[in-house]
Wavefront OBJ file of the C-alpha trace (Angstrom):
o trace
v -10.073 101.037 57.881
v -12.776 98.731 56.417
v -15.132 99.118 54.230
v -18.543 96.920 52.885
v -18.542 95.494 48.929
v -20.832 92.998 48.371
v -20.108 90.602 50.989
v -16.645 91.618 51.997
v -14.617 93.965 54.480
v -11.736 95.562 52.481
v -8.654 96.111 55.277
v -5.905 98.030 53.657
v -3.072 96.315 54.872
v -0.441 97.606 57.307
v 3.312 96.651 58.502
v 2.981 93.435 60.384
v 0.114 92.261 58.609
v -0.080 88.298 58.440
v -2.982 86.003 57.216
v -3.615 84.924 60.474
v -3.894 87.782 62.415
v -6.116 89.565 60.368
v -7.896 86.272 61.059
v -8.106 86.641 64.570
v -8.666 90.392 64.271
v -11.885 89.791 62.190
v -13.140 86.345 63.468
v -11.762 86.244 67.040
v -10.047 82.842 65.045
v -6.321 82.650 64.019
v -6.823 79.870 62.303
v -9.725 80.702 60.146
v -7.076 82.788 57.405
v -7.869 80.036 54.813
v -11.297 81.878 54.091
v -9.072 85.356 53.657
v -6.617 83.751 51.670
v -9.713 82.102 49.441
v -10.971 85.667 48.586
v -7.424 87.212 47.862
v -6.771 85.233 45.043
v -4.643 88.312 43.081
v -2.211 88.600 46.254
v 0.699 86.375 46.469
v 0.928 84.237 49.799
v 3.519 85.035 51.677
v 4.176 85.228 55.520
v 3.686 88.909 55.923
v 1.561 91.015 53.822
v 2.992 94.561 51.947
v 1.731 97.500 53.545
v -0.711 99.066 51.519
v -2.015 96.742 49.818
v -6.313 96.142 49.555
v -7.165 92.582 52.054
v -10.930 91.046 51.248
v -12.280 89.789 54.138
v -15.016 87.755 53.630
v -18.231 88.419 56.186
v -19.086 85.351 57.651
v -22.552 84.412 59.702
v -21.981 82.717 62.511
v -24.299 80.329 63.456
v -26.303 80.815 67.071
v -24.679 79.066 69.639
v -26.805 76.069 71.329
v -27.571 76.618 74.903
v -27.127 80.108 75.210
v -30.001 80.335 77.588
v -27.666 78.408 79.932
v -25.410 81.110 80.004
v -26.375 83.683 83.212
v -27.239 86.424 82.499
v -24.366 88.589 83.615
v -22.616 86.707 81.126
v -24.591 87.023 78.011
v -23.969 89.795 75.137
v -27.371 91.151 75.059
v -27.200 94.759 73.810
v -30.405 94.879 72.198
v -31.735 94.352 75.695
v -33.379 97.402 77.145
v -33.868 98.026 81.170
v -36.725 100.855 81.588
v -35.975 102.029 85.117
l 1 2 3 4 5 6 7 8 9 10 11 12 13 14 15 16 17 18 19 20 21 22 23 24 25 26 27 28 29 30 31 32 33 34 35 36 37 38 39 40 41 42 43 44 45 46 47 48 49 50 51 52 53 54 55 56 57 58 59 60 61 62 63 64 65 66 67 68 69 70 71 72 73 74 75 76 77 78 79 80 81 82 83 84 85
């Protein structure tokens, strides 16, 4: 469904489509589409999007969070962590 180019995910769109879920889909924010809609300059801007057609989605760096330490452990996403038994 996606693919890498230089800084982007391309999503081929499907029916349903909108600017802000695809939002949510990649950024876990719904309100974030402005970036999508930035990068999709040669699409028009309408509510829903035509299936078929090629979505940029630019890859965005989030930055650390603060106080993740505070977090327990339980809670935290560490999957690089390795438990020897």
């Amino acid at each position: 469904m996606s693919q890498v180019a230089k800084g982007y995910l391309q999503h081929i769109a499907s029916d349903g489509d909108r600017w802000d879920s695809l939002s949510y889909q990649y950024y876990g924010d719904a309100t974030a589409y402005e970036q999508i809609i930035t990068a999709n300059r040669h699409l028009p801007i309408t509510a829903m999007l035509t299936a078929g057609q090629i979505v940029f989605i630019p890859i965005i760096n989030k930055p650390k969070a603060k106080g993740a330490d505070t977090i327990p452990p339980w809670l935290r996403d560490d999957s690089s962590e390795v438990i020897d038994d």
